[in-house]
MARDO-332638 format. One record per residue (C-alpha): residue number from 1; x, y, z. Coordinates in steps of 0.2 Angstrom, whole numbers, plus 5000, padded with zeros to 4 digits. Layout:
N
PARO   seq     px     py     pz
PARO   NUM      X      Y      Z
...
% end
This chain:
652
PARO   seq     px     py     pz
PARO     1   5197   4989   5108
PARO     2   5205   5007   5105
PARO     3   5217   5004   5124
PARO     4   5221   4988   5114
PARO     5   5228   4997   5099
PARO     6   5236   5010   5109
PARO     7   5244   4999   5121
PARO     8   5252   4989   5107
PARO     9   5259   5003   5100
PARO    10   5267   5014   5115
PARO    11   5272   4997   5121
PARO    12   5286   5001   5107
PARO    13   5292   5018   5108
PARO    14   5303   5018   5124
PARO    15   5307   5032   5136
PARO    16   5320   5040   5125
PARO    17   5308   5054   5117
PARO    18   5318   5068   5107
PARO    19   5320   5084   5117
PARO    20   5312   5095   5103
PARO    21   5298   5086   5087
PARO    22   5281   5084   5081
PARO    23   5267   5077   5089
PARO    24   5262   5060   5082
PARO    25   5251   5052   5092
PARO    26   5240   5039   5082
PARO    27   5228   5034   5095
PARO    28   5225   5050   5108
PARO    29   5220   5060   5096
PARO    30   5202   5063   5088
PARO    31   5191   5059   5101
PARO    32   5199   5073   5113
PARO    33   5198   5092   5111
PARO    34   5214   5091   5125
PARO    35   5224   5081   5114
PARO    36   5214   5085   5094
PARO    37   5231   5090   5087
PARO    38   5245   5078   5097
PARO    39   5240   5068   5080
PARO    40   5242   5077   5062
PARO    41   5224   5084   5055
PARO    42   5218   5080   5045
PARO    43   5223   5060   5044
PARO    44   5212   5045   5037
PARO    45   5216   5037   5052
PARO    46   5202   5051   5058
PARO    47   5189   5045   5044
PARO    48   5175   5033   5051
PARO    49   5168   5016   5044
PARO    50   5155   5027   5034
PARO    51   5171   5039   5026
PARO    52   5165   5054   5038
PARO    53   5177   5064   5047
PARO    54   5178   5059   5067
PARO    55   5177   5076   5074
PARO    56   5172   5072   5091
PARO    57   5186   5081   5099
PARO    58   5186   5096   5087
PARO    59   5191   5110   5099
PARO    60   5176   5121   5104
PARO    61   5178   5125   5123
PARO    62   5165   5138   5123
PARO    63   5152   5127   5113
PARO    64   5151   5140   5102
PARO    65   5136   5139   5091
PARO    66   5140   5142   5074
PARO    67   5154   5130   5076
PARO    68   5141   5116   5084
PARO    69   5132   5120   5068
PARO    70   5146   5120   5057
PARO    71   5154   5102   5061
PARO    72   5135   5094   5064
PARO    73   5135   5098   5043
PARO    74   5154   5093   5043
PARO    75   5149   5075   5049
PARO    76   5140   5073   5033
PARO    77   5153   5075   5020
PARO    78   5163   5060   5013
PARO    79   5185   5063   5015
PARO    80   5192   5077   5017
PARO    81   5192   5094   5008
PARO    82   5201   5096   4991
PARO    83   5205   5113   5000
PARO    84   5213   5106   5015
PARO    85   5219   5115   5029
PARO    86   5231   5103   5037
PARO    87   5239   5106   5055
PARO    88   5253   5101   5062
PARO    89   5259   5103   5083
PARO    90   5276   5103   5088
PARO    91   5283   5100   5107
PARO    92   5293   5117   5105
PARO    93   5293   5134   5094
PARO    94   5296   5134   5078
PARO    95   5302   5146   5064
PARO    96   5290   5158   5063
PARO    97   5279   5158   5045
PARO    98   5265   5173   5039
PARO    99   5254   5165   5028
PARO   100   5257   5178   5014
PARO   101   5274   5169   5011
PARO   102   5269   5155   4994
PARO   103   5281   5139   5000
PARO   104   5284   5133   4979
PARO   105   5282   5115   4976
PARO   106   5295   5101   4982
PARO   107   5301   5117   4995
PARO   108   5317   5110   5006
PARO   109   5306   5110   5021
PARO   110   5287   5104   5018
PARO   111   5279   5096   5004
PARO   112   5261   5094   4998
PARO   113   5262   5077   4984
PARO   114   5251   5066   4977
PARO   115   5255   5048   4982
PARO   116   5240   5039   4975
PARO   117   5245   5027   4961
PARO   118   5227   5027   4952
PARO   119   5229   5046   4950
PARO   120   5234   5052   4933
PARO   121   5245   5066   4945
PARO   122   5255   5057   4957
PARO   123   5272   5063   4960
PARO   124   5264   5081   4958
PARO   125   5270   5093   4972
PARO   126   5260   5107   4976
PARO   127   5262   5125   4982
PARO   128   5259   5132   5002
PARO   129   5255   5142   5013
PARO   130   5258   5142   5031
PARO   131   5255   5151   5046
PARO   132   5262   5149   5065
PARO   133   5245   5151   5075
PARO   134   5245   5160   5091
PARO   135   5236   5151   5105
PARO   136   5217   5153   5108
PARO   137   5206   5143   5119
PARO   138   5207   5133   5101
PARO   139   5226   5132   5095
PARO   140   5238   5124   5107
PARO   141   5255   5130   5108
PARO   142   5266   5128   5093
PARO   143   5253   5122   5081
PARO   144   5257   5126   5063
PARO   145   5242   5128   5050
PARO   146   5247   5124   5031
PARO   147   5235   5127   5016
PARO   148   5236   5123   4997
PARO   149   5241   5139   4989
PARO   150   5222   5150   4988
PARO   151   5217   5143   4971
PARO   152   5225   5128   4972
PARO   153   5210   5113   4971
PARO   154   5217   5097   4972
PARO   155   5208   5083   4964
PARO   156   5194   5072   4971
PARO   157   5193   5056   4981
PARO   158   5214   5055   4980
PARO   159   5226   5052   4993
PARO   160   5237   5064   4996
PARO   161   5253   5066   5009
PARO   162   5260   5081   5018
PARO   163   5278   5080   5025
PARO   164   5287   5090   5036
PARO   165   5307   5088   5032
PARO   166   5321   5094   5044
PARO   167   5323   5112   5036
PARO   168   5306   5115   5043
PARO   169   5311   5114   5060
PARO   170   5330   5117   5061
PARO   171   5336   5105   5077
PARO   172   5321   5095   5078
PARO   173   5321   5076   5077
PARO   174   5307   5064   5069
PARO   175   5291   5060   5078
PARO   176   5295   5043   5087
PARO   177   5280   5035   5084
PARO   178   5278   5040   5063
PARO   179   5299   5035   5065
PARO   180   5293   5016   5069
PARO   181   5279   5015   5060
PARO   182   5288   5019   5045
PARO   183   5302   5007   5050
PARO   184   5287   4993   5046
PARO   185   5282   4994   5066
PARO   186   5265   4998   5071
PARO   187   5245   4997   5069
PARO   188   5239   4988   5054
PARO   189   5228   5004   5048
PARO   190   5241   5015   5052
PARO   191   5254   5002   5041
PARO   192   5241   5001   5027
PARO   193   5238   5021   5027
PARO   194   5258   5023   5027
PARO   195   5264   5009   5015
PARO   196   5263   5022   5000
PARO   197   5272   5036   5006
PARO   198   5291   5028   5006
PARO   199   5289   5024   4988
PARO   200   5283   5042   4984
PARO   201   5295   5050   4995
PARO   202   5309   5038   4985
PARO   203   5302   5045   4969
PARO   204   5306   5063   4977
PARO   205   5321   5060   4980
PARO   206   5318   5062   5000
PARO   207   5328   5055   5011
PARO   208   5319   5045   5026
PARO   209   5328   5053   5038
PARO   210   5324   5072   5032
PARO   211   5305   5069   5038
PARO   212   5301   5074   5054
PARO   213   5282   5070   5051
PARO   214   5270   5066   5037
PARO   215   5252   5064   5036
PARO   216   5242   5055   5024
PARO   217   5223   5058   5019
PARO   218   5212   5056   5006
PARO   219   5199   5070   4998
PARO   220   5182   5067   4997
PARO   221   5171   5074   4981
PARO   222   5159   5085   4986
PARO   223   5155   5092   4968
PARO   224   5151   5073   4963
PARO   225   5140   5071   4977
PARO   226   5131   5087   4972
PARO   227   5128   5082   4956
PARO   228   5125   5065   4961
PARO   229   5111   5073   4971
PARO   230   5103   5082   4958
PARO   231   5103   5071   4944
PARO   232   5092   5060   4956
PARO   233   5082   5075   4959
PARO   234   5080   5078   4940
PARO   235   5076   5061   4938
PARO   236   5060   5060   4949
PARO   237   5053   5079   4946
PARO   238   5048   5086   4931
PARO   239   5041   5105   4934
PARO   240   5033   5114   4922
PARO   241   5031   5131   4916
PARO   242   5015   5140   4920
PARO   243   5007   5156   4917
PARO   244   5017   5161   4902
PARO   245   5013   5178   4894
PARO   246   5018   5195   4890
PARO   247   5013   5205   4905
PARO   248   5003   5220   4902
PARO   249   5009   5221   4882
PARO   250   5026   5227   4887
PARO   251   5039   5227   4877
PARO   252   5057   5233   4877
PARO   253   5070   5240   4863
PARO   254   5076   5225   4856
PARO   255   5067   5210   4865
PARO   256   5051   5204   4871
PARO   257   5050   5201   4890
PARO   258   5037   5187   4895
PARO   259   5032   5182   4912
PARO   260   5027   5165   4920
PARO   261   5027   5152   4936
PARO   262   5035   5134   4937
PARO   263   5030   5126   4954
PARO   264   5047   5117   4962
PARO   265   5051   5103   4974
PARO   266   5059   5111   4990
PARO   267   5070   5098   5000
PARO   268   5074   5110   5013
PARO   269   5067   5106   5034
PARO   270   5059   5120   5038
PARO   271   5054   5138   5035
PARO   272   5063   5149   5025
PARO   273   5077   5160   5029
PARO   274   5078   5144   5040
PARO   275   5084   5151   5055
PARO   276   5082   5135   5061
PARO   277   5084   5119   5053
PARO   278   5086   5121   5033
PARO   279   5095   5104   5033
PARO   280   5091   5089   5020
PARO   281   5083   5072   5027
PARO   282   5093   5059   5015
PARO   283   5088   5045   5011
PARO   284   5101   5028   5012
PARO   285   5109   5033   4995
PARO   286   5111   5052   5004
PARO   287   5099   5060   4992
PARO   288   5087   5071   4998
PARO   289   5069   5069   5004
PARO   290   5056   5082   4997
PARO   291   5049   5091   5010
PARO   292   5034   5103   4999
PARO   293   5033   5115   4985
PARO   294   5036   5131   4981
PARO   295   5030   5143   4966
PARO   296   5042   5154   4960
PARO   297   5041   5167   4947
PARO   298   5052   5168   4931
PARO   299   5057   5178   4916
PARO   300   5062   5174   4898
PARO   301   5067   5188   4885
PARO   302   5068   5185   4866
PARO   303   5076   5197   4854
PARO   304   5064   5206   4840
PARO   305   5071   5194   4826
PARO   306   5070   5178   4818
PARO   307   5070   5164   4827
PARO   308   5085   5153   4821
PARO   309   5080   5137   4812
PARO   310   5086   5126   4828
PARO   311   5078   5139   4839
PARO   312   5086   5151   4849
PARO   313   5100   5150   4859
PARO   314   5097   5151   4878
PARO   315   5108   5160   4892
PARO   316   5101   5156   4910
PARO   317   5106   5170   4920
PARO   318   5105   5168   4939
PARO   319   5104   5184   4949
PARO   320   5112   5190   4964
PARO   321   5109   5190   4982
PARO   322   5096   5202   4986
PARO   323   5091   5201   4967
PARO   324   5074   5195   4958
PARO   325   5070   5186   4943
PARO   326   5065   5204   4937
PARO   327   5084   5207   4935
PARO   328   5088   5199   4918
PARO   329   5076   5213   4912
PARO   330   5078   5228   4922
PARO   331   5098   5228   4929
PARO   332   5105   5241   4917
PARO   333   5117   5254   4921
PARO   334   5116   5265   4936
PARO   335   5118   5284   4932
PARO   336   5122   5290   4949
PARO   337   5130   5283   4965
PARO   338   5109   5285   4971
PARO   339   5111   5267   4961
PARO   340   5095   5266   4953
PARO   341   5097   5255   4935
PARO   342   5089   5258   4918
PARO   343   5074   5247   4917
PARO   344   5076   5238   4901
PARO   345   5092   5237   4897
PARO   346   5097   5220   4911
PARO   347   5109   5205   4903
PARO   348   5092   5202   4893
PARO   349   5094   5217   4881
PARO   350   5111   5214   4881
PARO   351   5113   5196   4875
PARO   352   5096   5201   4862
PARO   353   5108   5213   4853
PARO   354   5118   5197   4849
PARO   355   5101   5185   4844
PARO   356   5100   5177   4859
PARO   357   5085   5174   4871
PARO   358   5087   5174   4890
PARO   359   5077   5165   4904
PARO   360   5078   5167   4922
PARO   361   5069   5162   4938
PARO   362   5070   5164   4957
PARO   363   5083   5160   4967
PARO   364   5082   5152   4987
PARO   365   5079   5163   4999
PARO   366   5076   5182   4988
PARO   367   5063   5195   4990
PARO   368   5051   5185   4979
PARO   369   5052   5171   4989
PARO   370   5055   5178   5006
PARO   371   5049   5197   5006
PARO   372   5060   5209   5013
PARO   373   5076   5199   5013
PARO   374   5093   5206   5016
PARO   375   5105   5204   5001
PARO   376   5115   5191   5012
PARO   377   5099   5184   5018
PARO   378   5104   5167   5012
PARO   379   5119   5167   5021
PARO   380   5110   5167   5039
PARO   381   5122   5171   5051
PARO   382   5107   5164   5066
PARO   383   5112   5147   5057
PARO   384   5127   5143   5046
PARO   385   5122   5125   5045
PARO   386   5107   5129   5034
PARO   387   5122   5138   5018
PARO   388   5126   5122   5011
PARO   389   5108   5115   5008
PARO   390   5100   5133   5002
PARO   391   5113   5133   4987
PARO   392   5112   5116   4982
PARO   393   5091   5119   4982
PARO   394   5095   5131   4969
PARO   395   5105   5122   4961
PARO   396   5094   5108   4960
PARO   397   5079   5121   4954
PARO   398   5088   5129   4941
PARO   399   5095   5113   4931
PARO   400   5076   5106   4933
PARO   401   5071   5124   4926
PARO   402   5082   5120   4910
PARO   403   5073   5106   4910
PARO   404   5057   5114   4909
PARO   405   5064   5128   4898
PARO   406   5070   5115   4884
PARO   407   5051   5107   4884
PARO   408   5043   5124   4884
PARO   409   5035   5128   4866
PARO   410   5028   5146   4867
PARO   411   5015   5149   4852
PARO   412   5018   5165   4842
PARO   413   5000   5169   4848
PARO   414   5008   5172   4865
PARO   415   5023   5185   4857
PARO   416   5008   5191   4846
PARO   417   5010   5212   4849
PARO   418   5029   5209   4856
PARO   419   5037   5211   4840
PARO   420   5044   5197   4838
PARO   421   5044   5187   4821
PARO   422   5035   5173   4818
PARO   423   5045   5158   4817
PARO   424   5047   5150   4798
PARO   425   5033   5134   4796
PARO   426   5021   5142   4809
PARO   427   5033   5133   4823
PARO   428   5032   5136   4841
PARO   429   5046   5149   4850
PARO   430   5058   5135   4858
PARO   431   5075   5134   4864
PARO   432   5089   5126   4856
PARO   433   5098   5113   4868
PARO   434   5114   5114   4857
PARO   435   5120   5131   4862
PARO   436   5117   5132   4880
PARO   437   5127   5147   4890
PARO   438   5124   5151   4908
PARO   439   5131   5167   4918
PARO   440   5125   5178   4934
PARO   441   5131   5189   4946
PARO   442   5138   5191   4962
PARO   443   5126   5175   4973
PARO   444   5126   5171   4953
PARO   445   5143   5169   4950
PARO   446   5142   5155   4961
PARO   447   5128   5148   4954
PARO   448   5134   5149   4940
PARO   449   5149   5137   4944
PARO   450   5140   5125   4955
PARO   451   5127   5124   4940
PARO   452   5142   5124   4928
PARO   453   5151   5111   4937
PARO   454   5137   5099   4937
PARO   455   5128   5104   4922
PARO   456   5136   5096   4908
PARO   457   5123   5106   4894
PARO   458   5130   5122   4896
PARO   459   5146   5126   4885
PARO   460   5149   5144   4890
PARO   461   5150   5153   4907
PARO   462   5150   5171   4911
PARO   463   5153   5171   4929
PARO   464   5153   5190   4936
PARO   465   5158   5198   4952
PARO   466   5158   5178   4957
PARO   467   5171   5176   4969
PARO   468   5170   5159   4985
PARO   469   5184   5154   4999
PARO   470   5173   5159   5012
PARO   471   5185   5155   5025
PARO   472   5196   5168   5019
PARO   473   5181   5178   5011
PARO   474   5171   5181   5029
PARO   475   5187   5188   5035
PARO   476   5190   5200   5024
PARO   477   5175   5206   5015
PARO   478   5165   5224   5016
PARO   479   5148   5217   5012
PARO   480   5145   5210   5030
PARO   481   5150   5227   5041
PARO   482   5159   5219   5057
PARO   483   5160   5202   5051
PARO   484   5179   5199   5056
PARO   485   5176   5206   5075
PARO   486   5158   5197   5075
PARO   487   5167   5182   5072
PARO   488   5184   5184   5085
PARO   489   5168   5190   5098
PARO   490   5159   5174   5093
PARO   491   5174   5163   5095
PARO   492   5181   5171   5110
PARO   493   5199   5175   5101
PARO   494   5208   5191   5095
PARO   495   5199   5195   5079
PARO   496   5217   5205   5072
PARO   497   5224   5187   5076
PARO   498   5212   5176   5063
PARO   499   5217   5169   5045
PARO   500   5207   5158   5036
PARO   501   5218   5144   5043
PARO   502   5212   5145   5058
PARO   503   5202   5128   5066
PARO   504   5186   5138   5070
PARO   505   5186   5143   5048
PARO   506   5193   5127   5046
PARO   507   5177   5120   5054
PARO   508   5167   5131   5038
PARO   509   5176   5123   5024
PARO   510   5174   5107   5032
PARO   511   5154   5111   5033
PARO   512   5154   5119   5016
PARO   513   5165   5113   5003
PARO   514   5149   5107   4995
PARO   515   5143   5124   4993
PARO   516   5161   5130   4989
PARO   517   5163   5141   4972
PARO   518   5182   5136   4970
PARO   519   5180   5117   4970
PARO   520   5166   5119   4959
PARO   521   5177   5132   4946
PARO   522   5193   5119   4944
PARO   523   5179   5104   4940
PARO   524   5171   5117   4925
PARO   525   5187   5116   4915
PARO   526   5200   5109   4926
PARO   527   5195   5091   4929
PARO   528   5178   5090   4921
PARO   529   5168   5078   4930
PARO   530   5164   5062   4921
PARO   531   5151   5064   4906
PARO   532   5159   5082   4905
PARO   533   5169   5093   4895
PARO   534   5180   5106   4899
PARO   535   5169   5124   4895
PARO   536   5173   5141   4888
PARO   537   5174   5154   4901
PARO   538   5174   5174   4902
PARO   539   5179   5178   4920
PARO   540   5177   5197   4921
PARO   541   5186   5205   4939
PARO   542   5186   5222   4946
PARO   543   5197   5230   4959
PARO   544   5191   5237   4976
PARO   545   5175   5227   4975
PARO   546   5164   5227   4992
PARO   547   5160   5209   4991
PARO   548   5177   5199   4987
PARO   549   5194   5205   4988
PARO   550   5207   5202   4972
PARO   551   5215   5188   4983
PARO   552   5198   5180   4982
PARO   553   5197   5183   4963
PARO   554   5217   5178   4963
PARO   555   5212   5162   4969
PARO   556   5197   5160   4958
PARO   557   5207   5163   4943
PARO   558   5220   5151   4945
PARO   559   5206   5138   4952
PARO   560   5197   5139   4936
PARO   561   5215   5140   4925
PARO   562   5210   5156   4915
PARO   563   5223   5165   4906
PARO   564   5222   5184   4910
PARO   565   5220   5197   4895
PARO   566   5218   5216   4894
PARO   567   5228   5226   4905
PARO   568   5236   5223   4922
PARO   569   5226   5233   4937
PARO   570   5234   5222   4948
PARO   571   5250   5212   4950
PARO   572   5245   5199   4962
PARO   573   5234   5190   4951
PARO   574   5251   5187   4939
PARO   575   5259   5179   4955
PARO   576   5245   5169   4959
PARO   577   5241   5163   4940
PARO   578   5263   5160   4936
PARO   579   5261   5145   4949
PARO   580   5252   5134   4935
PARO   581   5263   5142   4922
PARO   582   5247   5152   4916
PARO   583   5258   5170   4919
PARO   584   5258   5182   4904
PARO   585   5241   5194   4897
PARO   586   5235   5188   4882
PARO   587   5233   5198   4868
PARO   588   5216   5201   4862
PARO   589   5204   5194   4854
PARO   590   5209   5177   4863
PARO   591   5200   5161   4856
PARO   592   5204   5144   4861
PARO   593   5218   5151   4872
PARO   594   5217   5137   4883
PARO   595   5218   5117   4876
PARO   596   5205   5123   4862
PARO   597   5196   5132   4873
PARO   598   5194   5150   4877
PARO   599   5195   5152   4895
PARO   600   5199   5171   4900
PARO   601   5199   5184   4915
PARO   602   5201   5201   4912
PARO   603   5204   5215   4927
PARO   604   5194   5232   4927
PARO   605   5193   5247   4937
PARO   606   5176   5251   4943
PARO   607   5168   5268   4937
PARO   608   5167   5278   4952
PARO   609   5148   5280   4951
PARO   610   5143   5262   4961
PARO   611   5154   5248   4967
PARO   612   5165   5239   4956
PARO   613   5155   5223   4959
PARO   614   5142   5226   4948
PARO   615   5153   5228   4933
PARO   616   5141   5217   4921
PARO   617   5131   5230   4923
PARO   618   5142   5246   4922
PARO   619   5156   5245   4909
PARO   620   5149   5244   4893
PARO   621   5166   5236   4890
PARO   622   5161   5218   4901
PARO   623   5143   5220   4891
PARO   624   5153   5221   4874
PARO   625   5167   5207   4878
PARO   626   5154   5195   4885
PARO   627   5139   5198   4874
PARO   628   5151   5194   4860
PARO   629   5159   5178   4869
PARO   630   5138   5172   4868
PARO   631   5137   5177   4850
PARO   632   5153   5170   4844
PARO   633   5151   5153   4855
PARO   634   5133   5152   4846
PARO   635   5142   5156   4829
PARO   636   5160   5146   4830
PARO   637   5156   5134   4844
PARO   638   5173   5143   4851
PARO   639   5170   5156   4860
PARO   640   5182   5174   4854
PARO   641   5185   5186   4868
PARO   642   5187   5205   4860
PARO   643   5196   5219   4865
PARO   644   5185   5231   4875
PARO   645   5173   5241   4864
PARO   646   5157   5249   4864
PARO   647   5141   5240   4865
PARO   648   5135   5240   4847
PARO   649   5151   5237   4841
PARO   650   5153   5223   4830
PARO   651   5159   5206   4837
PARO   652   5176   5199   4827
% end
C-alpha cells in the first residue's frame, strides 16, 4: 500500500518545482540509502508500528561493520534521541555553517521548539549547532546537519519540530510537498504529525510563508526504559554478600577495610569482553532474560569511630575503566609521573576522615572479572553493539549491591582487631538508608550518573573525571591513540572532514543513548524521573584531561545545570553554561545554590605529575571540597561546597 500513499500525494504537487529548496519527500525516503535524506531525519513518519526507528535505508555503502552493529542496537530503542541530530538536504548549496558557531534560540533562520501541548515546555526554543557536511559515500550533496547545543538534553517522550525559515537559505523557496501539506493537503499521518506545528509556529510569531521546511518527531526515553529494566531486575534477584571479613588483619589509618563476594545475575549473551554477542534476550515487556552468574569481589571501608545511632552513612564508589574494586582502598596520590598510588589512602580513607563508611564492588568487564583487560576494554572496538548492555549490566549490579549492602549486618566480631568501636547496644555494623551518596571516576563518573539517574536513594553525587557524548568524545579523545583516523579508515571518509554530526556517529547515539552519560546527567537534577528528586551534585573538571576534552565537560555541565565556582581556567564553559542563564562563579562556600539544592562544578589545573583526569585522586583540594560536600550532606541534608583547603581542614 506505500505506491498507493505516494501516488496520492505526487498526484498533487505538479510540474512547477522551485528552481532551488529542501527535499521533502514523504514516501521515497527511509527504506532507500539513494534517497535516506530526500525526506528530513529524523521524522515520526520514519518511526515503525512498535515506536522503533525504520533505518532500513540508513546509508552504509560499504556495509561497514561497526555501523551494521550500531543500527542492529538502534532498531531496539523507542523515538528518537533527546540528543538528536537532525538533517536536512537541499536541491542546491547553501550558506556555509562550521559547527562551532552556537545558533541562539528563536535565531531568524532555524529553530528547535517544543510543540507538544502535554509538555510543561512547549513554546520553548532551543539553542544550535550546525554544520554543512561535505560528501562521503554517506552525505549527499548539500546535506546540512543540526544538533541541539552540546549539553542541551531535551526532555523525554516529547514531540518536538525543527524549522528551516528563509534566512536560512537566502533565494530558496518552500519544499512543495511540506507547502501542501501544510495547506491541509496530504497523507493522513503526515496531516496528523503536522496539525501541531501551525499553531506553535502562530505562537512564534512565524509567518507560514518564512518556512522552507520543518520536521516533526518525538523523543524516546531511554533512561526510563533503563530504569524500568532494572527495577524489574531488582525485583526478581536478591544477591547476597558472602565471604565477609577482614583480610589478613589489615588495617589502615583511619578505617577498617573488609573484603567479601556477592554472586550476580548476568543478562549478557555471551562471553565476556564479548567480542561477539553481549546483546540482551528481552522478553515481551523488553526486559532482560538472565543468562548465568558471576562472583565478583567487593570492598567496604569503615572509619575507626563510632558507629552513628542510624548507622553509618554509605558512599558507593564505582571505579574506573581498568580499575578494581581494590581502588576505593588503595587509589591515593601518585608521587611521580611513574604513577604508582599510596596504598591506603583511595576515596575510602578520604570519606573516613569525615565518619563515613564506603563500599565498592566490580565493575563489567575489569581485570577481576576479565584478567588482563585494557582500561577501555569495555568499550570493545571488535563490537560496538555489546557498549550499551555492558553499562546497563552494571548498572543493574550495583543498585542490586545497594541492595545487598542495606541488608548486610556485620557483627563487631567480624571488625574484632580492626579498631573499630563497637556499636552502642551490642548492634550489628549496618548502613543507614537515609544518607545514601554515590561518586566514581572516569568509567565511574558515568556510573555514577546512570546509577544516579535511576537510583532514586542516593541524595549526593560526586561524579569525577566523568565526561559522555561519545559521538563527539571518540573524535576527539587521547585515551584511544588513532581513534579519529581508525574511524575515517573504518568508514571510508576523510577522517580531518568528521564532526560528531556526521550520519555514521549519528548511527552511535542512535545505538547508545541508553548508555549515554549526558541524558542520564540532565534526569539526576534536571527533570527527575518520576518517584525522584532533584540531587546534590559536586562536579569537579580539570583542563587538558586525556580522556574527555572541556567541550565534553562544557557539555556535561550545562546537561546537569551546575553553577560553576572557584576560579575560571577556561572561558568556554561560561559560554556554554550562559545559555540556560546559569553564567556567573559562585562564590564559595556554595549551599543550595541551585532551587534548594547545591549543585556545583568547579575547574582545576592538573598537577603536572600524572594526567589531569585523576584529579579525585591528586589535588588534595577535590579530596577536601568533596569529602566535606559527604559530611555536610550527612550533617545538614544540604550539601555545602568549601573553598579549596587542605585535607584535614575543617568542613564549614
Amino acid at each position: 500500500m506505500r505506491w498507493l500513499f505516494a501516488l496520492g500525494f505526487l498526484a498533487s504537487c505538479g510540474d512547477d518545482a522551485p528552481s532551488k529548496t529542501a527535499y521533502f519527500d514523504v514516501e521515497a525516503a527511509a527504506y532507500d540509502a539513494e534517497t535516506f535524506f530526500d525526506m528530513p531525519f529524523p521524522s515520526d513518519l520514519r518511526l515503525g508500528a512498535n515506536g522503533a526507528p525504520i533505518l532500513d535505508g540508513f546509508p552504509n555503502p560499504r556495509k561497514v561493520p561497526i555501523l551494521n552493529a550500531l543500527l542492529a542496537v538502534a532498531a531496539e530503542r523507542r523515538g528518537w534521541p533527546m540528543m538528536p541530530i537532525v538533517y536536512v538536504r537541499f536541491t542546491a548549496p547553501v550558506p556555509e555553517h562550521a559547527v562551532a558557531e552556537v545558533i541562539p534560540p528563536m535565531d531568524e533562520r532555524v529553530v528547535l521548539v517544543d510543540i507538544d501541548a502535554d509538555s510543561p515546555e512547549v513554546g520553548t526554543s532551543y539553542p544550535l549547532v550546525a554544520a554543512t557536511l561535505p560528501v562521503d559515500p554517506y552525505v549527499p550533496s548539500d546535506l546540512v546537519a543540526f544538533a541541539p547545543r552540546p549539553g542541551i538534553v531535551l526532555r523525554g517522550d516529547t514531540t518536538y519540530a525543527l524549522v528551516v525559515r528563509s534566512a536560512f537559505a537566502p533565494g530558496f523557496e518552500p519544499a512543495p510537498q511540506y507547502a501542501r501539506l501544510i495547506s491541509g493537503k496530504g497523507p493522513a499521518a503526515a496531516l496528523e504529525l503536522y496539525g501541531p506545528l501551525q499553531a506553535a509556529l502562530d505562537a512564534l510569531e512565524i509567518p507560514g510563508d518564512d518556512v522552507l521546511v520543518a520536521t516533526v518527531f518525538t523523543t524516546g526515553d531511554e533512561v526510563a526504559r533503563s530504569k524500568k529494566r532494572s527495577d524489574a531486575v531488582l525485583a526478581m534477584h536478591h544477591p547476597t554478600i558472602d565471604n565477609l571479613a577482614v583480610f589478613g588483619g589489615a588495617t589502615h589509618d583511619g578505617f577498617c577495610e573488609l573484603r567479601g563476594t556477592i554472586t550476580m545475575p548476568q543478562f549478557q549473551k555471551g562471553t565476556q569482553p564479548f567480542d561477539s554477542e553481549g546483546r540482551f534476550v528481552l522478553d515481551a515487556n523488553n526486559l532482560p532474560q538472565k543468562q548465568g552468574d558471576l562472583t565478583i569481589p567487593l570492598r567496604i571501608t569503615l572509619p575507626k569511630s563510632a558507629m552513628p545511632a542510624a548507622g553509618w552513612p554509605l558512599y558507593q564508589f564505582f571505579h574506573g575503566s581498568g580499575g578494581v574494586s581494590s581502588g576505593l582502598v588503595d587509589l591515593g596520590h601518585s608521587p611521580t609521573p611513574a604513577d604508582i598510588p599510596e596504598l591506603g589512602k583511595g576515596p575510602g580513607y578520604v570519606v573516613a576522615l569525615h565518619g563515613i563508611a564506603a563500599a565498592s564492588s566490580a565493575l563489567p568487564v575489569n581485570p577481576e572479572r576479565f584478567p588482563g583487560a585494557s582500561d577501555y576494554a569495555y568499550l570493545n572496538i571488535n563490537n560496538l553493539s555489546a557498549f550499551p548492555y555492558t553499562f546497563q549490566q552494571g548498572a543493574f549490579e550495583q543498585r542490586m549491591f545497594l541492595d545487598a549492602l542495606l541488608a548486610l549486618q556485620i557483627p563487631q566480631s567480624t571488625v574484632a582487631g580492626c579498631g573499630v568501636p563497637a556499636p552502642d547496644g551490642g548492634a550489628n555494623h549496618h548502613f543507614n538508608p537515609g544518607k545514601l551518596m554515590a561518586g566514581g571516576q572516569s568509567m565511574g563518573g558515568m556510573y555514577t550518573n546512570m546509577i544516579g539517574a535511576t537510583e532514586p536513594r542516593y541524595g549526593a553525587l560526586v561524579p569525577t573525571g566523568a565526561g559522555g557524548y561519545w559521538n563527539l568524545m571518540i573524535l576527539e579523545t587521547a585515551t584511544i591513540p588513532g581513534a579519529r583516523s581508525l574511524l575515517g579508515t573504518a568508514l571510508g571518509v576523510d577522517d580531518s572532514q568528521l564532526v560528531f554530526l556526521h550520519p555514521g556517529l549519528d548511527a552511535m547515539a542512535l545505538g547508545w543513548e541508553i548508555a549515554e552519560p549526558l541524558v542520564y546527567m540532565a534526569r539526576i537534577a534536571r527533570r527527575p524521573l518520576p518517584g525522584a528528586t532533584a540531587r546534590h551534585v559536586y562536579e569537579p573538571v580539570g583542563k587538558d584531561d586525556v580522556y574527555f576534552p572541556i567541550d565534553v565537560y562544557d557539555a556535561a555541565a550545562l546537561a546537569y545545570g551546575n553553577q560553576q565556582a572557584g576560579p575560571e581556567i577556561w572561558p568556554s564553559m561560561q559560554q556554554a553554561l550562559a545559555v540556560d542563564n546559569l553564567a556567573g562563579l559562585a562564590t564559595y562556600p556554595v549551599k543550595a545554590n541551585r532551587a534548594g539544592k547545591t549543585r556545583v562544578v568547579v575547574q582545576y589545573m592538573g598537577d603536572g605529575i600524572i594526567d589531569s583526569h585523576y584529579l579525585y585522586r591528586q589535588s588534595v583540594e577535590v579530596k577536601h571540597q568533596y569529602g566535606c560536600f559527604l559530611e555536610s550532606y550527612v550533617r545538614d541534608g544540604i550539601p555545602t561546597v568549601p573553598a579549596p583547603g587542605g585535607l584535614m581542614d575543617p568542613c564549614p
